[in-house]
DRENMAR-576076 format. One line per 10 residues: number of its first residue (from 1); for each residue x, y, z of N, C-alpha, C, O. Coordinates in nm, 4 decimals. Layout:
DRENMAR-576076
NUM> X/Y/Z/X/Y/Z/X/Y/Z/X/Y/Z  ... $
END
This chain:
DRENMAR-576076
1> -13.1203/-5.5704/-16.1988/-12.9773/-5.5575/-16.1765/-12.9497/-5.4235/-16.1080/-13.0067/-5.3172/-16.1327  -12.8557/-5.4447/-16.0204/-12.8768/-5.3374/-15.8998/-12.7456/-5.1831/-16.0079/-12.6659/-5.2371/-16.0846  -12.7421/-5.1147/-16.0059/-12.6069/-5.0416/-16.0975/-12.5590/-4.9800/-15.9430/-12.6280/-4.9684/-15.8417  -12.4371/-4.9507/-15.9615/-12.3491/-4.8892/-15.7989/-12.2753/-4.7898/-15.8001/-12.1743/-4.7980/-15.8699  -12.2897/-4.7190/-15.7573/-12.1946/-4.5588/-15.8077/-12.1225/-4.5194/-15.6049/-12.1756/-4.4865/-15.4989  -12.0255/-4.5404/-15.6373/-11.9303/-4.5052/-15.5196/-11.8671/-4.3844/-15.5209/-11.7576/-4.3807/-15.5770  -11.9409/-4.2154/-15.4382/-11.9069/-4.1047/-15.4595/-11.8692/-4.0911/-15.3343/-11.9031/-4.1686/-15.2449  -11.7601/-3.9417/-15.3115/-11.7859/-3.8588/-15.1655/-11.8783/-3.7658/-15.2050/-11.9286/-3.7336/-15.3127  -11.8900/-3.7231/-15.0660/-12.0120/-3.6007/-15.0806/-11.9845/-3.5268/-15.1432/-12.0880/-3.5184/-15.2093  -11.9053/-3.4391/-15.1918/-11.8981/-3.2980/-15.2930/-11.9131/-3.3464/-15.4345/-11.9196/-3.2598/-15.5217 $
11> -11.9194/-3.4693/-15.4682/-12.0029/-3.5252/-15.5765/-12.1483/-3.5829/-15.6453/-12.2046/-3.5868/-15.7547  -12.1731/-3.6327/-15.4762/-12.3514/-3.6174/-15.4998/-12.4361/-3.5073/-15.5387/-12.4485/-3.3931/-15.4944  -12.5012/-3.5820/-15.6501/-12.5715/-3.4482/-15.6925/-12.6876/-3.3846/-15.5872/-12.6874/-3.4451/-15.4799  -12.7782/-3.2845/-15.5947/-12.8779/-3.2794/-15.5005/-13.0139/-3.3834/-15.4642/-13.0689/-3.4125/-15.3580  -13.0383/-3.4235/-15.6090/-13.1175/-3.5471/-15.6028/-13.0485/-3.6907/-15.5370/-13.1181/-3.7589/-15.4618  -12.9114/-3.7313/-15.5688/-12.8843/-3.8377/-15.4601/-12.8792/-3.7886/-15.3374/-12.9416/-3.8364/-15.2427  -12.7950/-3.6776/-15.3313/-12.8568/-3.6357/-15.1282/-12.9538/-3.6514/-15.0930/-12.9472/-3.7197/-14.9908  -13.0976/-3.6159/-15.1293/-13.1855/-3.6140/-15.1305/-13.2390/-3.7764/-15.1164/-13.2907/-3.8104/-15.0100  -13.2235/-3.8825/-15.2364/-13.2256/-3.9987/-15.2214/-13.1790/-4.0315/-15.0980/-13.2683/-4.0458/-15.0145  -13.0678/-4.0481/-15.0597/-12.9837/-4.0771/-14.9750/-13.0436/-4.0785/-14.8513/-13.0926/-4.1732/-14.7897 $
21> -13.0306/-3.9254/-14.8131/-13.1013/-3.8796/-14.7085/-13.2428/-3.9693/-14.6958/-13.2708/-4.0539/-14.6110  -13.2971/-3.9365/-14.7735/-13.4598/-3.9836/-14.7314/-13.4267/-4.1724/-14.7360/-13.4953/-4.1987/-14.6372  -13.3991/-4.2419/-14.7587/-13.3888/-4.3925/-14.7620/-13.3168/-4.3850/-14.6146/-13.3477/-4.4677/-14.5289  -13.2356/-4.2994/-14.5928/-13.1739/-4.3477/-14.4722/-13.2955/-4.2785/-14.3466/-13.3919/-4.3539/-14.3330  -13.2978/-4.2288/-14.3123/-13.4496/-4.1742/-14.2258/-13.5475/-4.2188/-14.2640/-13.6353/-4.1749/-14.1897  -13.6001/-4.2972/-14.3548/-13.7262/-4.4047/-14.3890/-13.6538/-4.5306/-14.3229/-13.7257/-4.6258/-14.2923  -13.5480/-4.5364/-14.3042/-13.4875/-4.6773/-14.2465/-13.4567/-4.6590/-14.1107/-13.5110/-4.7398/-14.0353  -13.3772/-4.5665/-14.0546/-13.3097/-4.5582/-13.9362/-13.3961/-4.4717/-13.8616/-13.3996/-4.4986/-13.7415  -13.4531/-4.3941/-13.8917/-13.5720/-4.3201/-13.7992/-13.7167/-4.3243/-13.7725/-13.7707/-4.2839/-13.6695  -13.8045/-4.4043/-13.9279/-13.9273/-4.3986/-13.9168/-13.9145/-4.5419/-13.8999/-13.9803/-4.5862/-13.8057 $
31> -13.8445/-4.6294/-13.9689/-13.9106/-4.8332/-13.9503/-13.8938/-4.8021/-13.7937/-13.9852/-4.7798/-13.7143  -13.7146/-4.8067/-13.7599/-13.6947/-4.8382/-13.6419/-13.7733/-4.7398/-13.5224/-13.7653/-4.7738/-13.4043  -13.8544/-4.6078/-13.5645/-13.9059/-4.5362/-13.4252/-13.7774/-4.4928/-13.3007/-13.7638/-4.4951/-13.1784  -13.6939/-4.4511/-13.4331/-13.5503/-4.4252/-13.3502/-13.5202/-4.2132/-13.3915/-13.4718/-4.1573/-13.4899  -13.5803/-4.1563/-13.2553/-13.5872/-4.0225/-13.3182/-13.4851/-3.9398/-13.2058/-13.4948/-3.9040/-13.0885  -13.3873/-3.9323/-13.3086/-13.2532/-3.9409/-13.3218/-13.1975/-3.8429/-13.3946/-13.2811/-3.7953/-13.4714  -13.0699/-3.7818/-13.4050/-13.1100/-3.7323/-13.5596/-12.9748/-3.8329/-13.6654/-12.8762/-3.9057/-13.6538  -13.0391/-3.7857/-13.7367/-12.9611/-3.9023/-13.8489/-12.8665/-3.8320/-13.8866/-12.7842/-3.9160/-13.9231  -12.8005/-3.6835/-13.9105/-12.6901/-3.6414/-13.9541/-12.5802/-3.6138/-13.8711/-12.5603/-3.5006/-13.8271  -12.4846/-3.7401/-13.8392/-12.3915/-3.6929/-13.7718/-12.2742/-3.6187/-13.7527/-12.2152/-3.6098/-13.6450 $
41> -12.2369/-3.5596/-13.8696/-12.1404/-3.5159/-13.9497/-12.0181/-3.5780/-14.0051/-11.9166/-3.5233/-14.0482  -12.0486/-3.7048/-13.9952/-11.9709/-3.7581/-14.0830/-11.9622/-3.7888/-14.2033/-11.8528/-3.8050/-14.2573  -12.1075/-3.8058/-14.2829/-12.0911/-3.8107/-14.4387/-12.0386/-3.6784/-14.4997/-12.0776/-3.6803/-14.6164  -11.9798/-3.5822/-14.4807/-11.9139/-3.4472/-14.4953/-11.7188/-3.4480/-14.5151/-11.6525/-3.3991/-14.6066  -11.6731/-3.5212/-14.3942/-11.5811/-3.5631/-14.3995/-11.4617/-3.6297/-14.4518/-11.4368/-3.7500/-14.4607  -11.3960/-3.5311/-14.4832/-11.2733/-3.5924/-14.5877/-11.2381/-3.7347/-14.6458/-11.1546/-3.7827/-14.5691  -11.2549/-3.7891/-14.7090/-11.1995/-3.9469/-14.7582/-11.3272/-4.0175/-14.7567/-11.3407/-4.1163/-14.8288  -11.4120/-3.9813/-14.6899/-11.5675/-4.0558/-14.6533/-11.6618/-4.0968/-14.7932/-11.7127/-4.0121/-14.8668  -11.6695/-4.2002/-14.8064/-11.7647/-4.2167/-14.9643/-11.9329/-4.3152/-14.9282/-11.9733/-4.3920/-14.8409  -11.9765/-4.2650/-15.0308/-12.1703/-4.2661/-15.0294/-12.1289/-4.4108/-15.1231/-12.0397/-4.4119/-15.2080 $
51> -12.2062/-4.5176/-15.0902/-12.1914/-4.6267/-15.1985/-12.3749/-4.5844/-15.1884/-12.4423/-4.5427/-15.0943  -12.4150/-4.6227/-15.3511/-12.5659/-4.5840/-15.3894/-12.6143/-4.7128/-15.5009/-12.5495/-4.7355/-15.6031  -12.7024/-4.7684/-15.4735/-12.7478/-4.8800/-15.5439/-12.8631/-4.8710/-15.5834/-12.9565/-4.8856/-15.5045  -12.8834/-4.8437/-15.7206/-12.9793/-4.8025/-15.7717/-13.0620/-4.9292/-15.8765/-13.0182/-5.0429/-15.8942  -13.1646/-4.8837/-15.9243/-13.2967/-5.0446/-15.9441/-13.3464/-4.8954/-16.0717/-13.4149/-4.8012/-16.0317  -13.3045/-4.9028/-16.1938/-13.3361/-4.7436/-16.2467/-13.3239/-4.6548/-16.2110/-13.2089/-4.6111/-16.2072  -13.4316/-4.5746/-16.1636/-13.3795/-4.4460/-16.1164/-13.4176/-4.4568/-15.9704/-13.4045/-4.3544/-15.9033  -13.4535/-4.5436/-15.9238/-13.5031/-4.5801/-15.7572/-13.3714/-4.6181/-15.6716/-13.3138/-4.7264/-15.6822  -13.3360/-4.5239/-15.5939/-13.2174/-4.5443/-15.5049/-13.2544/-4.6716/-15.3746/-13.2986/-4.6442/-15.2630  -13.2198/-4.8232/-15.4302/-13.2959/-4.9560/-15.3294/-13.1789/-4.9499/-15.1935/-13.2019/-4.9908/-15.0796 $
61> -13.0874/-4.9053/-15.2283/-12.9284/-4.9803/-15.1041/-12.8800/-4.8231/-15.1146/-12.9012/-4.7250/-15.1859  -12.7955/-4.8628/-14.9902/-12.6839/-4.7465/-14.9625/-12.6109/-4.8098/-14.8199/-12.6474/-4.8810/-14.7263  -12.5002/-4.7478/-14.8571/-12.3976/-4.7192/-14.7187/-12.3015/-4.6106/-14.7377/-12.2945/-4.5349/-14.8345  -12.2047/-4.6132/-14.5992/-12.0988/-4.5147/-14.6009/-11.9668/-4.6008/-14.5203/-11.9434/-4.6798/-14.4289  -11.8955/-4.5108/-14.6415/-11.7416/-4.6360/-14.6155/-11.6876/-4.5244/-14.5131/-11.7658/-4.4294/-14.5095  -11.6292/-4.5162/-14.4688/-11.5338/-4.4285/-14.3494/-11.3765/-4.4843/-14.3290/-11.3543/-4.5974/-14.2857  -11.3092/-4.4241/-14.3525/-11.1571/-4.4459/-14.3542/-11.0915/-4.4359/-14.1892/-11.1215/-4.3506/-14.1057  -11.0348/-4.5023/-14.1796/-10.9526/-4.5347/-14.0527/-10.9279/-4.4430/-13.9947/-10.8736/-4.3592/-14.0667  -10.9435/-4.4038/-13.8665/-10.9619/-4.2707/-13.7208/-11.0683/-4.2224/-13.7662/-11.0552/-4.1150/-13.7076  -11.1826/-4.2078/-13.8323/-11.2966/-4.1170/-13.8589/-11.3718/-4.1708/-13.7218/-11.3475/-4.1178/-13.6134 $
71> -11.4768/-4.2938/-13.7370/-11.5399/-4.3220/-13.6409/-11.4716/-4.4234/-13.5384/-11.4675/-4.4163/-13.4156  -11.4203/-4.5177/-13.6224/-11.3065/-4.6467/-13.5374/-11.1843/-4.6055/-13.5266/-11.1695/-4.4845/-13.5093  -11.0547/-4.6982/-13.5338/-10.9491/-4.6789/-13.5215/-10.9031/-4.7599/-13.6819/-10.7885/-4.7706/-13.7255  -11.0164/-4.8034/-13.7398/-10.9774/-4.9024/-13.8435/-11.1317/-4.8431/-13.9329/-11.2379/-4.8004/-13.8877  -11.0768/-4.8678/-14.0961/-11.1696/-4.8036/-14.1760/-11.3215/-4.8904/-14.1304/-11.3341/-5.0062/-14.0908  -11.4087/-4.8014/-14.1499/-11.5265/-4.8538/-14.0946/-11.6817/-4.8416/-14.2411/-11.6899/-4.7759/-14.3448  -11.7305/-4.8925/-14.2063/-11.8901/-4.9384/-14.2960/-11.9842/-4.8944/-14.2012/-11.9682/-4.9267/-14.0835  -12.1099/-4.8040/-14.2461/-12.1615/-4.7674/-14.1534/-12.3228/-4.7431/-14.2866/-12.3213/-4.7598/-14.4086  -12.4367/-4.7017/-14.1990/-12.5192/-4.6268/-14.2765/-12.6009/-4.7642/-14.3478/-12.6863/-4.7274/-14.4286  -12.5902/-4.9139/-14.3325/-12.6106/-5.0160/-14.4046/-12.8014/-4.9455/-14.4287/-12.8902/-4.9117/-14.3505 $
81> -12.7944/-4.9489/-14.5039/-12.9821/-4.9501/-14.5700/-13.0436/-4.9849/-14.7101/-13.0199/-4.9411/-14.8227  -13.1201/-5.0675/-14.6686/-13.1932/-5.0874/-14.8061/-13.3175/-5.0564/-14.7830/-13.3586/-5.0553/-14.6669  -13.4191/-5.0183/-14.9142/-13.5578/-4.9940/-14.9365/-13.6324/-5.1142/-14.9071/-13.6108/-5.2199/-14.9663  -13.7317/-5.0984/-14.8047/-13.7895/-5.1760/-14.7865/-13.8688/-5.2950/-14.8640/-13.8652/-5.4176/-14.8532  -13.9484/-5.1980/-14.9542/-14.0055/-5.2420/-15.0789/-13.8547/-5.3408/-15.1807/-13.8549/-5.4102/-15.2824  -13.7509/-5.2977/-15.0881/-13.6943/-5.4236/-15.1873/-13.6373/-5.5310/-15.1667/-13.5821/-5.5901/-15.2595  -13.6384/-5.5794/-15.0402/-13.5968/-5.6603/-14.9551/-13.6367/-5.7908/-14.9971/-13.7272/-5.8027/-15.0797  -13.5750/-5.8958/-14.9460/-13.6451/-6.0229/-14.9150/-13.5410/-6.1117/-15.0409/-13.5148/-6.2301/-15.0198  -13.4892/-6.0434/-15.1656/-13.4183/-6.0805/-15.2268/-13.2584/-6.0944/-15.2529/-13.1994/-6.1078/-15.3601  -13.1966/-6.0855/-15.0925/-13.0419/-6.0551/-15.0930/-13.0064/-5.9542/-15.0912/-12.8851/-5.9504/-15.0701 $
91> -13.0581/-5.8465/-15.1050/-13.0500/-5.6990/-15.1207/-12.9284/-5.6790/-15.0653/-12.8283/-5.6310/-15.1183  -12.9492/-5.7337/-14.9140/-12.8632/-5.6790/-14.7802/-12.7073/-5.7343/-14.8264/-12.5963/-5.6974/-14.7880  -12.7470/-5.8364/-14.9233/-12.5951/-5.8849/-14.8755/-12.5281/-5.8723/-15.0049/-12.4082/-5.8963/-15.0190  -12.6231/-5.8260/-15.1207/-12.5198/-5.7252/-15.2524/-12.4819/-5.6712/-15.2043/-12.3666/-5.7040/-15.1761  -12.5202/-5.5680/-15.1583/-12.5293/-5.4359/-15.0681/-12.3402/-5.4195/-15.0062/-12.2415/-5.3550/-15.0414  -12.3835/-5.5504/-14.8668/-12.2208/-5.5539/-14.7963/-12.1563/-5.6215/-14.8979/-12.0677/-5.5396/-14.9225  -12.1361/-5.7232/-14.9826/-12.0709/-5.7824/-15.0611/-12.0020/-5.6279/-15.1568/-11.8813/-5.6137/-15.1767  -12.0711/-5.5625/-15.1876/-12.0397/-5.4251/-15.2793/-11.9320/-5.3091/-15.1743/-11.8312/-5.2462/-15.2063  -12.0046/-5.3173/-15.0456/-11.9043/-5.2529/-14.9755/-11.7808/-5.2897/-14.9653/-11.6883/-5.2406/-15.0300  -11.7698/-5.3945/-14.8685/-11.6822/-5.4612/-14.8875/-11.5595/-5.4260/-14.9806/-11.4593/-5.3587/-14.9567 $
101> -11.6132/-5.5162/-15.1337/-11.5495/-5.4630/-15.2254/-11.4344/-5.3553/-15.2450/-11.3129/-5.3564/-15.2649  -11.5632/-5.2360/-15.2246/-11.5201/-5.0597/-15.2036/-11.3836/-5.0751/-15.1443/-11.2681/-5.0786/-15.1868  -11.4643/-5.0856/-14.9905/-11.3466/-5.0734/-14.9101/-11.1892/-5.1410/-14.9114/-11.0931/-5.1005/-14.8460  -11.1931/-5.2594/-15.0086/-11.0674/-5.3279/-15.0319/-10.9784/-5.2333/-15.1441/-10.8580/-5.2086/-15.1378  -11.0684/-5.1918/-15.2407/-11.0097/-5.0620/-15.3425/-10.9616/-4.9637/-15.3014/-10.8552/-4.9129/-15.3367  -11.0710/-4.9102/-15.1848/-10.9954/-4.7526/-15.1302/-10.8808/-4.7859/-15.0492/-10.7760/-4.7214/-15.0480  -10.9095/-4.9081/-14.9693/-10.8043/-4.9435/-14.8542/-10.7761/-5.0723/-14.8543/-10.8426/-5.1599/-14.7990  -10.6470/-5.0903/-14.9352/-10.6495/-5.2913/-14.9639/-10.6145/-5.3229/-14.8328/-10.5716/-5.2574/-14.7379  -10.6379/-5.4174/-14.8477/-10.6052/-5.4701/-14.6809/-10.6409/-5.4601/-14.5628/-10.6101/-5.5480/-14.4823  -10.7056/-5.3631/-14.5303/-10.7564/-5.2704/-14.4157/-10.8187/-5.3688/-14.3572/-10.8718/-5.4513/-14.4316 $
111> -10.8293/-5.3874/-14.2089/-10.9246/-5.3746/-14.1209/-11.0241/-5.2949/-14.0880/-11.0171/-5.1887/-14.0262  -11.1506/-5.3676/-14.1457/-11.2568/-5.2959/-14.1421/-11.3821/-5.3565/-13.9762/-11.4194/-5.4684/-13.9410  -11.4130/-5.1905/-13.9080/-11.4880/-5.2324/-13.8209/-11.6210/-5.1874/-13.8552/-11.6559/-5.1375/-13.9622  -11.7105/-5.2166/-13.7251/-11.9085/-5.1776/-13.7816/-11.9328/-5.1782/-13.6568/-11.8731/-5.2509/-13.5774  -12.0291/-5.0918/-13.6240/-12.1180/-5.0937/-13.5276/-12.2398/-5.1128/-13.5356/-12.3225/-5.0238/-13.5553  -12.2748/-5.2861/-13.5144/-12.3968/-5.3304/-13.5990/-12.5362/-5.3683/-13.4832/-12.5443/-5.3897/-13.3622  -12.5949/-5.3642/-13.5530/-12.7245/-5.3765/-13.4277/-12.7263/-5.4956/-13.4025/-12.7111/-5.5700/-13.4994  -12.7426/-5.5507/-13.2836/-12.7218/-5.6696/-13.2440/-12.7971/-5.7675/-13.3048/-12.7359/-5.8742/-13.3092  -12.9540/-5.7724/-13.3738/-12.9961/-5.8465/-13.4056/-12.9644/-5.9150/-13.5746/-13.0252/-5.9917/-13.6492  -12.8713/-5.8595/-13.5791/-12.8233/-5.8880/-13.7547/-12.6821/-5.9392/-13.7208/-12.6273/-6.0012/-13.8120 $
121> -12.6207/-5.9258/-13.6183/-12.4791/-6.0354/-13.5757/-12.4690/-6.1569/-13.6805/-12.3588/-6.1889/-13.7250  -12.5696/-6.2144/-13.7134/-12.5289/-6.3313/-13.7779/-12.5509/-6.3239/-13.9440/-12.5441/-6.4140/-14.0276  -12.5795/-6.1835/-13.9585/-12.5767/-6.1779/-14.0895/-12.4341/-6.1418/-14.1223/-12.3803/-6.2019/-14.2153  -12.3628/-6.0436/-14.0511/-12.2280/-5.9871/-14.0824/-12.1133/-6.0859/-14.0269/-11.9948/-6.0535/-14.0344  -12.1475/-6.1862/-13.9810/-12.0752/-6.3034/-13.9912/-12.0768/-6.3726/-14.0804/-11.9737/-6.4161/-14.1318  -12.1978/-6.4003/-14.1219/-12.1680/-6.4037/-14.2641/-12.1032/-6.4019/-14.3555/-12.0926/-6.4899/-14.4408  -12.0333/-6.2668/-14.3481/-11.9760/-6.1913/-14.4203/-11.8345/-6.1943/-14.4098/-11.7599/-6.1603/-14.5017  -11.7931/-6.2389/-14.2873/-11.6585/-6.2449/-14.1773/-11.6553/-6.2021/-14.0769/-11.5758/-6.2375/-13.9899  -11.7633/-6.0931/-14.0618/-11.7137/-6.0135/-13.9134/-11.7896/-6.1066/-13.8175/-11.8950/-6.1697/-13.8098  -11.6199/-6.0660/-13.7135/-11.6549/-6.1100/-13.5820/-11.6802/-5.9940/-13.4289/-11.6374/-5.8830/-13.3973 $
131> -11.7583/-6.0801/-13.3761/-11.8147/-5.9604/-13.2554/-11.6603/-5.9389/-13.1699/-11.5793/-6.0288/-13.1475  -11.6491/-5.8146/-13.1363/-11.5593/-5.7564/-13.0769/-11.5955/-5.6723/-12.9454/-11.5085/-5.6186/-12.8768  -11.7013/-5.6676/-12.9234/-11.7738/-5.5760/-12.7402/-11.8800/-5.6797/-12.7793/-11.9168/-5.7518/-12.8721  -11.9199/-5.6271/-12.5935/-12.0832/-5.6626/-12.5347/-12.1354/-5.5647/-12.5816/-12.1016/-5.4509/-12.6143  -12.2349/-5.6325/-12.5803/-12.3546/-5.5674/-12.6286/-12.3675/-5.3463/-12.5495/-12.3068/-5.2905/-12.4581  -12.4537/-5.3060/-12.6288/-12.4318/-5.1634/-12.5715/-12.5981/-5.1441/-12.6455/-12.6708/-5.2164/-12.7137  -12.6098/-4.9683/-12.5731/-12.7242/-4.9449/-12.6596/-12.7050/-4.8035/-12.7172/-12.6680/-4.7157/-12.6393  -12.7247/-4.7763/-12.8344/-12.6749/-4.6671/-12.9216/-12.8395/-4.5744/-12.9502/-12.9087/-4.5930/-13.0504  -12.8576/-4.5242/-12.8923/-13.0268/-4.4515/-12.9253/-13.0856/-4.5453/-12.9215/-13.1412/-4.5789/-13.0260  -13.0982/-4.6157/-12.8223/-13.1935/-4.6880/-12.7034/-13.1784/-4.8312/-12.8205/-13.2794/-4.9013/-12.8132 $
141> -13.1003/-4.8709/-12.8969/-13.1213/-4.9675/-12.9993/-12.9854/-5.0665/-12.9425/-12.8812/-5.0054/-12.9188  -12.9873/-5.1986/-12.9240/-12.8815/-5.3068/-12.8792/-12.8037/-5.2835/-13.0072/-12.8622/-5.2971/-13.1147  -12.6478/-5.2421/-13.0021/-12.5479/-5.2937/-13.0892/-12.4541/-5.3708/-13.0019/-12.4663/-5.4094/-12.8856  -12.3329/-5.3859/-13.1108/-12.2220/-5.4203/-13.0873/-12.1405/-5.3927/-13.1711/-12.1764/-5.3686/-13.2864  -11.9675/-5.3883/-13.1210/-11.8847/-5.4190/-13.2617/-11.8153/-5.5249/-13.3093/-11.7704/-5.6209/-13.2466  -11.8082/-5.4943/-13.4542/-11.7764/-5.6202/-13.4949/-11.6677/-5.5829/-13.6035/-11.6607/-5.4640/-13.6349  -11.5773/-5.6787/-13.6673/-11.4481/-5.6213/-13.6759/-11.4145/-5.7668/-13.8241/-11.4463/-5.8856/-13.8280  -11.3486/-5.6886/-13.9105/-11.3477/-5.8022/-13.9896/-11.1958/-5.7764/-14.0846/-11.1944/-5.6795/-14.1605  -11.1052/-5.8421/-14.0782/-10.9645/-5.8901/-14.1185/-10.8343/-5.8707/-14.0225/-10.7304/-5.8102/-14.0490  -10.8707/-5.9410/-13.9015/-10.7186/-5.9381/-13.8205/-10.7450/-6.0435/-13.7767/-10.6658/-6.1009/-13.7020 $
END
C-alpha cells in the first residue's frame, strides 16, 4: 500500500529532498540519457507542492503540482516518476490518479495542463487529458501538451 504525503518545499525534510531528488535524476536523467539539468527552479516556488509515495520507507512515485501562471497559464502536473524497481503494477496511474486528486483540493475546478512526452499520450488520456500542440522536442526528448478540464 502506497502512503502519500503532499508537501511544499520548506517542508521536506532533507532526506525527502534527497529521496526526491535522486528518484527524479534516476528517472529523467540516467533511464532516459537526458543530461540536462533537472533543477529548474521551480520546485522552490511559492504555492508549488512535492506529492511523495512511499512503499515503507522507499520513496516508489513522485510529482509536482504547480499552480496556475507558474509553468502554464493553468495549474499544471509535472515531475511524473516512479521507481523503476516498482513498476509494472499501476504505479503510474496511482501516482496521476493521486495527483489529480491533489490538484482538485488545492484548486477545485482548475484546468490542469502537462507537458508530457509523447510516447505516454495514451496513458494521460487515460486519465482525460487531451493533446493540445504538435509535437516539440524538450532536451532532445518528443513532447507535447496536453490539457485536462475545459
Amino acid at each position: 500500500m502506497i502512503q502519500w504525503q503532499l508537501l511544499p518545499f520548506a517542508q521536506l525534510s532533507n532526506t525527502q529532498l534527497y529521496q526526491l531528488l535522486k528518484l527524479r535524476v534516476d528517472v529523467f536523467v540516467v533511464e532516459q540519457n537526458c543530461p540536462y539539468p533537472e533543477l529548474d527552479g521551480h520546485d522552490t516556488k511559492l504555492g508549488v507542492y512535492h506529492l511523495l509515495g512511499y512503499q515503507g520507507e522507499e520513496l516508489v512515485a513522485c510529482s509536482r503540482l504547480l499552480p496556475a501562471g507558474t509553468t502554464y497559464p493553468h495549474a499544471s502536473i509535472g515531475r511524473v516518476a516512479t521507481l523503476a524497481s516498482a513498476r509494472g503494477n499501476g504505479l503510474g496511474h496511482q501516482l496521476l490518479n493521486q495527483a489529480l486528486q491533489c490538484c482538485d483540493k488545492l484548486w477545485p475546478n482548475t484546468i490542469i495542463d502537462i507537458g508530457a512526452q509523447q510516447h505516454l499520450e495514451a496513458f494521460y488520456q487515460h486519465h482525460g487529458f487531451r493533446t493540445v500542440s504538435d509535437m516539440y522536442l524538450e532536451d532532445g526528448i518528443p513532447h507535447i501538451d496536453m490539457r485536462k478540464g475545459d
